[in-house]
VEXDREN-2710 file (C-alpha; in Angstrom, 1 decimal):
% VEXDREN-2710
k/r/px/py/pz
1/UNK/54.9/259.0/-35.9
2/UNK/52.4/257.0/-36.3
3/UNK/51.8/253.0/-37.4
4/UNK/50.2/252.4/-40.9
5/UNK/48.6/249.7/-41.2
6/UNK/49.3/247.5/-44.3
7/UNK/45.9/245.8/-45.2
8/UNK/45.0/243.8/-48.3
9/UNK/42.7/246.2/-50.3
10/UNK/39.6/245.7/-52.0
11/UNK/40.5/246.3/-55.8
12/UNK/37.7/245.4/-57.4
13/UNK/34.1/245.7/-56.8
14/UNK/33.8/241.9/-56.8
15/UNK/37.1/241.2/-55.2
16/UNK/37.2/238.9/-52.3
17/UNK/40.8/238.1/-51.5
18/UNK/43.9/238.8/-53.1
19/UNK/47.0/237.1/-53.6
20/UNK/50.4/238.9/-53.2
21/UNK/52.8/238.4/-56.4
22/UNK/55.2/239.6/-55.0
23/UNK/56.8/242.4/-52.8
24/UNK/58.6/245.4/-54.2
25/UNK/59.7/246.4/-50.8
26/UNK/61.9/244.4/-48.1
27/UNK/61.3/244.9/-44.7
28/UNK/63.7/247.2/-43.3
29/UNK/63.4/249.4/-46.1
30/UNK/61.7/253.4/-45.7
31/UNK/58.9/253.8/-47.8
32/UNK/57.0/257.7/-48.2
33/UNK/53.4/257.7/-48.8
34/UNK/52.6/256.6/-52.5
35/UNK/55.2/254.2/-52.8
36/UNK/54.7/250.8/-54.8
37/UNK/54.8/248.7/-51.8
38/UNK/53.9/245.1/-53.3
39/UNK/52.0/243.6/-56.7
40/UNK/48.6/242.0/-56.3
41/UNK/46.9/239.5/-58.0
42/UNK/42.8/240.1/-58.5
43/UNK/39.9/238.4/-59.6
44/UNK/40.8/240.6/-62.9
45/UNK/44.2/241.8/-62.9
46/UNK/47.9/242.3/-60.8
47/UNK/47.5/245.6/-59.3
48/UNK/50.2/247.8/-57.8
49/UNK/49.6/248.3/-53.9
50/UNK/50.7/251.8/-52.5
51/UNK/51.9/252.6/-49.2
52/UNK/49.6/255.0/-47.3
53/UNK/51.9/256.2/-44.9
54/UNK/55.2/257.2/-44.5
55/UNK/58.3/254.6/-42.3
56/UNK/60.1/251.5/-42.8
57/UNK/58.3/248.4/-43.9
58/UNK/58.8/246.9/-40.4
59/UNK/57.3/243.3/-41.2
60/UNK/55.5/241.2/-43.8
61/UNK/52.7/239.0/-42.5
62/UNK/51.9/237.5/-45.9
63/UNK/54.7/236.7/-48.3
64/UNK/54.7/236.6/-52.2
65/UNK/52.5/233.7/-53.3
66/UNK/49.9/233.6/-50.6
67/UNK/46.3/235.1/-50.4
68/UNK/44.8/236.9/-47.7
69/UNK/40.8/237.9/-47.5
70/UNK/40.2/241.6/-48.1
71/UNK/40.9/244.0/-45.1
72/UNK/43.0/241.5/-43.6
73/UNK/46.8/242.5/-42.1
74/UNK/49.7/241.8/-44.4
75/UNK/52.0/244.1/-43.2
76/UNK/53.2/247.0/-40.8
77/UNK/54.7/250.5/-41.7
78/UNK/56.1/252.0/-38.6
79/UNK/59.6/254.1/-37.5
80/UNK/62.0/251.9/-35.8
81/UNK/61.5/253.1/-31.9
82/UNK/57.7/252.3/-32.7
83/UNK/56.1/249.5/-30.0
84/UNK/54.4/247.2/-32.7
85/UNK/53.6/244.3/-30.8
86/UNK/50.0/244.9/-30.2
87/UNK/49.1/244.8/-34.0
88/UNK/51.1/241.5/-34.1
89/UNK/49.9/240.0/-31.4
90/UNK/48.5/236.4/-32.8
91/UNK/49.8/236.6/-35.8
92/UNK/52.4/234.4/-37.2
93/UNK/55.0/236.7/-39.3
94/UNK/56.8/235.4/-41.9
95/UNK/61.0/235.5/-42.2
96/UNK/62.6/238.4/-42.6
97/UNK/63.5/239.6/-45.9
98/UNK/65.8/242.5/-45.7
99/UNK/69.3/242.8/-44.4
100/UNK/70.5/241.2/-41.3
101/UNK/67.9/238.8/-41.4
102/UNK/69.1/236.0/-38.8
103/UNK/70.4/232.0/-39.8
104/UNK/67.9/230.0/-41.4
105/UNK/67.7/227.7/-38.5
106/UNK/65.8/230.9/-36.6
107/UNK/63.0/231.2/-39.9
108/UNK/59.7/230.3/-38.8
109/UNK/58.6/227.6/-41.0
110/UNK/56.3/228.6/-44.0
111/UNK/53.0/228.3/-44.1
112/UNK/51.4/226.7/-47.0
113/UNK/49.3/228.7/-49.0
114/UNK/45.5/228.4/-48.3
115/UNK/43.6/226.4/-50.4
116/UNK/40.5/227.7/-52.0
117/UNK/36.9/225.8/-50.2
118/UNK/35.8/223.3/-52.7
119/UNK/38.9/223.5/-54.7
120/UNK/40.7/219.9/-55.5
121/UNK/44.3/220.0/-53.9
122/UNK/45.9/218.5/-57.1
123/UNK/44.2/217.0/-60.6
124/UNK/42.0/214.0/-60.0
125/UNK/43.2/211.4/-62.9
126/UNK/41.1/208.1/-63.8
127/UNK/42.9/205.5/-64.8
128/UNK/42.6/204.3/-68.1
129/UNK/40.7/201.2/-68.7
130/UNK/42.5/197.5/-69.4
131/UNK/43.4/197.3/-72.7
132/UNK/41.6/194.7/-74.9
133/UNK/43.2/191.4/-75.3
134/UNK/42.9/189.9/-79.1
135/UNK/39.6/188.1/-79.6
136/UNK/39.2/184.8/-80.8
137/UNK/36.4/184.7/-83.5
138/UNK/34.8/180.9/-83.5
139/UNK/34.4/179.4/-86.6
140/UNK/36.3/181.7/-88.3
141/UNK/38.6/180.6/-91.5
142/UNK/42.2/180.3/-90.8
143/UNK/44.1/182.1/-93.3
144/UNK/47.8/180.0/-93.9
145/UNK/50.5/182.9/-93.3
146/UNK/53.9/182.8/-95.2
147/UNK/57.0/184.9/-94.8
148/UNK/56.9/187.6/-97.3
149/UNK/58.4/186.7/-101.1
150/UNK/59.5/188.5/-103.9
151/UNK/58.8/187.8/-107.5
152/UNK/55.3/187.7/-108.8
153/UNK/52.5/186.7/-106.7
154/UNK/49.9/184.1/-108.0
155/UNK/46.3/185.0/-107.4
156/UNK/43.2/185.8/-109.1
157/UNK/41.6/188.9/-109.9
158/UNK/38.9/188.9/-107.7
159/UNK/41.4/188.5/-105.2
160/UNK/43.9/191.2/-105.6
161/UNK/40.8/193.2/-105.4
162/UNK/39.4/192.4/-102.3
163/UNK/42.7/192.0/-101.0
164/UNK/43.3/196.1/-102.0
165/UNK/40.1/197.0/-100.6
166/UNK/40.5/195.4/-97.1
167/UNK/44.8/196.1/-97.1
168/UNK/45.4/192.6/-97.2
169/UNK/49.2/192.2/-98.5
170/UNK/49.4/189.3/-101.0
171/UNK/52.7/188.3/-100.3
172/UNK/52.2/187.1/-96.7
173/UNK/49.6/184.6/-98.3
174/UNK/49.9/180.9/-98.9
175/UNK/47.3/179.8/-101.7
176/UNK/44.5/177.2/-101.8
177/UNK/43.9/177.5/-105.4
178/UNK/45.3/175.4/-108.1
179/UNK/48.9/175.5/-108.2
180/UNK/49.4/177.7/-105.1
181/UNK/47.4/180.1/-106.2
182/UNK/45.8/182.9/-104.2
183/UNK/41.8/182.8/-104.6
184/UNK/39.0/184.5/-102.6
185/UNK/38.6/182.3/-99.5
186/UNK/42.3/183.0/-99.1
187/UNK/42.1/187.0/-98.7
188/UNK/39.2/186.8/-96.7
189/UNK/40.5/184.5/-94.5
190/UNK/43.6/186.5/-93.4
191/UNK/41.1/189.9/-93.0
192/UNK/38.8/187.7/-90.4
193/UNK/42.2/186.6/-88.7
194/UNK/43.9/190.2/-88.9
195/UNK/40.4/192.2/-87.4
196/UNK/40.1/189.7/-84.7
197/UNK/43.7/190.0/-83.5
198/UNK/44.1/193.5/-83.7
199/UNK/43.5/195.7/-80.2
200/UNK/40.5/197.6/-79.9
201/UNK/41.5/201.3/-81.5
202/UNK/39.5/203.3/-79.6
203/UNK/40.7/202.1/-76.6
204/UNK/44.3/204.6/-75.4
205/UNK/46.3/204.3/-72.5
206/UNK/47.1/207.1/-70.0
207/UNK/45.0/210.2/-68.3
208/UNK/41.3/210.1/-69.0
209/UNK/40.7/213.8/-67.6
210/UNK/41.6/216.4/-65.3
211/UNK/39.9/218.6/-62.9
212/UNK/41.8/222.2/-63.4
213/UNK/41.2/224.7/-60.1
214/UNK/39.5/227.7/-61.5
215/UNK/41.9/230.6/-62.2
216/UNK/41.0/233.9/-60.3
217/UNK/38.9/235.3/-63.3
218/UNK/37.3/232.5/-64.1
219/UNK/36.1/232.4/-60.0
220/UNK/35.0/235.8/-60.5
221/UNK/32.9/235.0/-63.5
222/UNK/31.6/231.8/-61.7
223/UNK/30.1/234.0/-58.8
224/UNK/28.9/237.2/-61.0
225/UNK/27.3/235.8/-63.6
226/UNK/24.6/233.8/-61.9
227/UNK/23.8/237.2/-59.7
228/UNK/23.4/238.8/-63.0
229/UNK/21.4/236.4/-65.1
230/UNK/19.3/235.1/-62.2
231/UNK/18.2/238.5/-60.6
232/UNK/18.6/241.2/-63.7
233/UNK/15.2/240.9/-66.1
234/UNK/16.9/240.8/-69.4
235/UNK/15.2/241.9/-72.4
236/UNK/17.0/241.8/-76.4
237/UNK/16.7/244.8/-78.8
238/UNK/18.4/243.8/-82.1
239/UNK/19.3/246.1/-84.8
240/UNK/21.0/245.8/-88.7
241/UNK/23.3/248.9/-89.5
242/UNK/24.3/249.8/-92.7
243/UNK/28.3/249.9/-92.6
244/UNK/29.4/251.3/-95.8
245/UNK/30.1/254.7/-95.2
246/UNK/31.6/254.1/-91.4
247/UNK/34.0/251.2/-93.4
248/UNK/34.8/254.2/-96.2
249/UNK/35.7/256.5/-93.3
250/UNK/37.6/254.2/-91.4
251/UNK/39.8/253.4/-94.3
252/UNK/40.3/257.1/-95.4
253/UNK/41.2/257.9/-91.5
254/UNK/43.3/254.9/-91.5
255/UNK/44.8/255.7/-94.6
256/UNK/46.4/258.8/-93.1
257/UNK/50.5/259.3/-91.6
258/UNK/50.6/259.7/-88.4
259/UNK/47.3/259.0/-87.4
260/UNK/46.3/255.8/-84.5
261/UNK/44.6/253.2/-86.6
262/UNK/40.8/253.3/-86.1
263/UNK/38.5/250.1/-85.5
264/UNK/35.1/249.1/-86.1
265/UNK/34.9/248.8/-82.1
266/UNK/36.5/252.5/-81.7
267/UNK/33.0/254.2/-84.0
268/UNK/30.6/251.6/-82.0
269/UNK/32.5/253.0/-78.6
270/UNK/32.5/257.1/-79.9
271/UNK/28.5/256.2/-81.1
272/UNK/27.5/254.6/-78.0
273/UNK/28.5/257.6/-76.1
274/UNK/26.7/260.4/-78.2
275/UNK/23.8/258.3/-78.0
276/UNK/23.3/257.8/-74.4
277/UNK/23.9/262.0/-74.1
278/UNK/20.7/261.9/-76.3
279/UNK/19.1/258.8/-73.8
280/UNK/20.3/259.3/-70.4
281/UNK/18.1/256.5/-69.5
282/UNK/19.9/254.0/-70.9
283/UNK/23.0/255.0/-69.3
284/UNK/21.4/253.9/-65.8
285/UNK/21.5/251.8/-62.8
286/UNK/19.0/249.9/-60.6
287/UNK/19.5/251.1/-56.8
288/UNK/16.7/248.8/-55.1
289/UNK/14.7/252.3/-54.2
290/UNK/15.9/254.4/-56.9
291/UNK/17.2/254.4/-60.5
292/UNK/20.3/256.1/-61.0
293/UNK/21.1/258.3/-64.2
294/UNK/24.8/259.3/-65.1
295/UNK/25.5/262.5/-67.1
296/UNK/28.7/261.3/-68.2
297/UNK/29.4/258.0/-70.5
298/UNK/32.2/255.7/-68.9
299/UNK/31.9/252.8/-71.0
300/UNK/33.5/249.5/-70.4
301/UNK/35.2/247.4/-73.0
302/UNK/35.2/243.5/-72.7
303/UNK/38.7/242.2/-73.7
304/UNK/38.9/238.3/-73.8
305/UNK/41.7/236.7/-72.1
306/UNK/42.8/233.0/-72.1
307/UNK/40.7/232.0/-69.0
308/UNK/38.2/234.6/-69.1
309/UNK/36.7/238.2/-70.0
310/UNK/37.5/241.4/-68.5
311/UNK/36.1/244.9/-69.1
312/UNK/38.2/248.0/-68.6
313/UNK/36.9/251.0/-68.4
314/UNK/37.0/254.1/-71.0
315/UNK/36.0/257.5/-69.2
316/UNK/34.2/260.1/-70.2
317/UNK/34.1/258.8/-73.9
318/UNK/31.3/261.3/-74.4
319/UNK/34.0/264.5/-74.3
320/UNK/36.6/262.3/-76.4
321/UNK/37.2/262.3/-80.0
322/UNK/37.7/259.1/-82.1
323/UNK/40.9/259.1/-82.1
324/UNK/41.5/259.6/-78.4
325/UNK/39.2/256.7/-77.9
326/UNK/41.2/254.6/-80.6
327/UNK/44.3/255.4/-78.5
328/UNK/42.9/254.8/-75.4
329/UNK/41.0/251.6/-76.0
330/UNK/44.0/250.1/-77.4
331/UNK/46.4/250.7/-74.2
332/UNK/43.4/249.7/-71.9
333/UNK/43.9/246.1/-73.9
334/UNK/47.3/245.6/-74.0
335/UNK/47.2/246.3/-70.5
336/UNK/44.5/244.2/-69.6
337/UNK/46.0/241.2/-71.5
338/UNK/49.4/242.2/-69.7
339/UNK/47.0/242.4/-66.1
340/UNK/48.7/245.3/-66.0
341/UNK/45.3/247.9/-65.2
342/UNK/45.4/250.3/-62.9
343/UNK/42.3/250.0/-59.8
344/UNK/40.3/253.0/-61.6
345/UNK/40.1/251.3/-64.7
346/UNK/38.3/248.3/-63.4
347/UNK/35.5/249.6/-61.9
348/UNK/32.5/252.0/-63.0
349/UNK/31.2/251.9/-65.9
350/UNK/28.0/252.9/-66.5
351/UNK/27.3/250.4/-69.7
352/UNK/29.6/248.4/-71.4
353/UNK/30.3/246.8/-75.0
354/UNK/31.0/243.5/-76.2
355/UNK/32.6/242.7/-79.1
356/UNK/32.7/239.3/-81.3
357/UNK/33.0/240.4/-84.8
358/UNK/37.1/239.5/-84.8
359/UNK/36.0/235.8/-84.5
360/UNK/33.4/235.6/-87.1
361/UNK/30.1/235.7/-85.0
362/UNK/27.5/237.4/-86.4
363/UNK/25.5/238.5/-83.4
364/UNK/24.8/237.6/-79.9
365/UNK/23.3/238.7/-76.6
366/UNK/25.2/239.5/-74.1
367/UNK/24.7/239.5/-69.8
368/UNK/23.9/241.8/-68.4
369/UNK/27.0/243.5/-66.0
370/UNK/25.5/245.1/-62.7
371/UNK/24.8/247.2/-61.5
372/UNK/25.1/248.8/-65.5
373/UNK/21.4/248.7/-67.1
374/UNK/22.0/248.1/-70.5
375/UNK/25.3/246.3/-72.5
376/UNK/26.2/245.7/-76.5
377/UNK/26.9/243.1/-78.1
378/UNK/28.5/243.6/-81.9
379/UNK/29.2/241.0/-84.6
380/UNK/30.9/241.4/-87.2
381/UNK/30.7/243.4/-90.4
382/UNK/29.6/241.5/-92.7
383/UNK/29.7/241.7/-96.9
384/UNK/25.6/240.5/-97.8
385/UNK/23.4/240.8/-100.6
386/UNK/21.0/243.6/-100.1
387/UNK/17.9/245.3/-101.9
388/UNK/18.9/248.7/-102.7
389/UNK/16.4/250.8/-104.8
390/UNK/18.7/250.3/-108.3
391/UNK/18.1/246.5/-107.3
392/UNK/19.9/243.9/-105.8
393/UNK/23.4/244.9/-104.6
394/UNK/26.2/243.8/-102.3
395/UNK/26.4/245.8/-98.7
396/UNK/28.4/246.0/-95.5
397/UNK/26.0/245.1/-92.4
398/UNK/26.5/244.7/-88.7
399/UNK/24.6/243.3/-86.4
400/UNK/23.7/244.7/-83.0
401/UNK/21.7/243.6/-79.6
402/UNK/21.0/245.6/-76.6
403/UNK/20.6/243.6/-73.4
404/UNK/18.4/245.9/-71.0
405/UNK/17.3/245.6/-67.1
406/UNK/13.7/245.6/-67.6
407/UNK/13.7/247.3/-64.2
408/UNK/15.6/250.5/-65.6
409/UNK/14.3/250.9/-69.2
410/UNK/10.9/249.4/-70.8
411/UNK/11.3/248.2/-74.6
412/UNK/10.6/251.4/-76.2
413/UNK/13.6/253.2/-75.0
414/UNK/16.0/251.0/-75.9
415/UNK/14.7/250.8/-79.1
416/UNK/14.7/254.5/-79.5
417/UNK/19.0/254.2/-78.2
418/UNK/19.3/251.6/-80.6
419/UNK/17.7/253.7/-83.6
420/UNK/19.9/256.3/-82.7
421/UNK/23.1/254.6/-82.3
422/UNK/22.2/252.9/-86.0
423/UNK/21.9/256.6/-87.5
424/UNK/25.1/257.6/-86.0
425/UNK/26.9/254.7/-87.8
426/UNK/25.4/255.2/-90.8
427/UNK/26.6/258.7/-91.0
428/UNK/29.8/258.7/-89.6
429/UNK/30.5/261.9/-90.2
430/UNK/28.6/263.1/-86.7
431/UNK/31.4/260.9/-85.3
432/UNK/34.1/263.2/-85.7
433/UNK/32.3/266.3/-84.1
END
């Protein structure tokens, strides 16, 4: 039979390396073709790796918690009689696993895991500055100091005042005045004595800052986004939509047993695809010699994460009702804050949406993703005064701008997308067909 190679795959169009989580097969053990051999961690998610051959796991080159580049060896599938020493030859294999691995003493020792170019081996921490020593202020009065008393305190008016505005307490006075009693000089005194012997407030002990390593996502944005910004021509088509009736149908639909809840995000999603049937154009790619046009919607959503964005991919949203797409938008979230995606739902879309309306931002413009030609951005629905022909009136509105590749579409047709896309939201009806 013959030897599989067991090679780390390229997940993601913008994956590099990957880093194994951990495996779900020890060596020794038989694996058929389509097994779950190991869990990988990507620039955007931990992916499942399947075996593509049939045997027993023979060895694992690259344990749980290391990375390897893509395409490089990190394991062998062969049957037991099988002369695997030419594919290991040169490189170091990590302990066995499985049973009858031999005494610890025989392990080779473990290698550490690589360390990113660039990337500090551990937090670089300042030290906090000297803490400031009391001042001495020259010339100042010298307030006289007593150990706090009880009874009534003797001092003027003007005094208690001062002393309640600068927090000067009375009782730890000894008075100049007449009889012992407290008088102006007095407070003021022990207010010059008490700023200049207090330590400087601003100054706090401990860790300055910290240099965190960049998480895998947050690499991956790091490289993309200057590729995209730099290189893509980006031109902004903005657009105000009447939301009133999409918010009455949304709550009706909502309103229903049985039925997957339906967001503002779900009609935007089930609109954007009607619309780009209607403009093919804007549902394109720059090729270098050649513009390509898609025929069928595949439409990433961005999902926000705690060290970065991803964008999953809904397919063929043009042939999917509303609810499908509510249902299916939902899962791809979860899943994606769960880095739980499958590889075909991380790649190839063919124009995406951004959405910022849940955090209150009323519209934005968003990069560009390549190779898509065109992406969304959507604020959030907002309750505004508008001019309606009985007068002045209160209105839902919401806020959209199309980034384009000025390379793929010229300004007119994405204004004609985004005309559309506003009629389709402002009678929502044509979303349920």
């Amino acid at each position: 039979m013959a030897v599989t190679k067991v090679v780390m795959p390229k997940l993601s169009e913008a994956m590099e390396s990957g880093k194994i989580i951990k495996w779900l097969k020890k060596e020794g053990d038989r694996v058929q073709g389509g097994d779950i051999l190991a869990e990988v961690e990507t620039d955007k998610a931990d992916v499942e790796m399947e075996a593509f051959g049939a045997g027993v796991l023979r060895t694992i080159i690259v344990p749980a918690g290391e990375k390897a580049p893509v395409g490089t060896l990190i394991g062998v599938i062969a049957e037991p009689g099988d002369d695997i020493s030419a594919l290991l030859a040169g490189v170091p294999v990590a302990a066995p696993s499985g049973p009858g691995a031999g005494a610890e003493a025989q392990k080779p020792p473990l290698r550490p895991a690589p360390i990113p170019a660039g990337a500090p081996s551990a937090p670089s921490v300042q030290p906090a500055p000297p803490v400031a020593r009391p001042a001495v202020v020259a010339g100042a009065p010298t307030a006289s100091i007593a150990p706090p008393r009880g009874g009534r305190v003797k001092a003027s008016p003007l005094a208690r005042k001062i002393a309640a505005q600068s927090g000067v307490d009375l009782r730890l006075l000894q008075g100049t005045g007449p009889g012992g009693r407290i008088v102006r000089r007095d407070v003021e005194a022990a207010g010059v004595a008490a700023h200049a012997a207090a330590p400087a407030a601003a100054v706090v002990p401990g860790v300055e800052y910290e240099d965190r390593p960049l998480t895998p996502i947050r690499a991956a944005i790091a490289r993309q986004m200057p590729m995209a910004k730099a290189p893509v021509p980006h031109f902004y088509v903005t657009s105000e939509v009447a939301m009133d009736r999409a918010w009455e149908l949304r709550e009706e639909l909502n309103a229903l047993e049985g039925q997957p809840k339906i967001s503002v995000n779900d009609l935007v999603v089930r609109a954007c695809a009607l619309a780009l049937m209607k403009h093919p154009g804007v549902n394109a790619s720059f090729r270098g010699d050649a513009i390509r046009v898609f025929h069928r919607a595949h439409i990433g959503v961005a999902v926000a994460l705690e060290d970065g964005l991803i964008t999953p991919v809904l397919r063929d949203c043009q042939a999917k009702p509303l609810t499908q797409i509510a249902v299916e938008s939902r899962d791809l979230a979860e899943r994606a804050r769960a880095r739980k995606l499958r590889t075909t739902e991380l790649s190839g879309a063919t124009f995406s949406v951004s959405n910022l309306g849940m955090f209150d931002v009323a519209e934005f413009s968003a990069i560009i993703n390549p190779p898509e030609g065109a992406i969304l951005a959507v604020g959030a629905v907002r309750r505004v005064p508008v001019v309606e022909d009985a007068g002045l009136g209160v209105g839902r509105r919401l806020s959209l701008t199309l980034s384009c590749d000025h390379r793929v579409m010229d300004g007119a047709m994405g204004a004609r997308f985004l005309q559309d896309l506003k009629r389709l939201l402002e009678e929502p009806l044509r979303l349920l067909v």
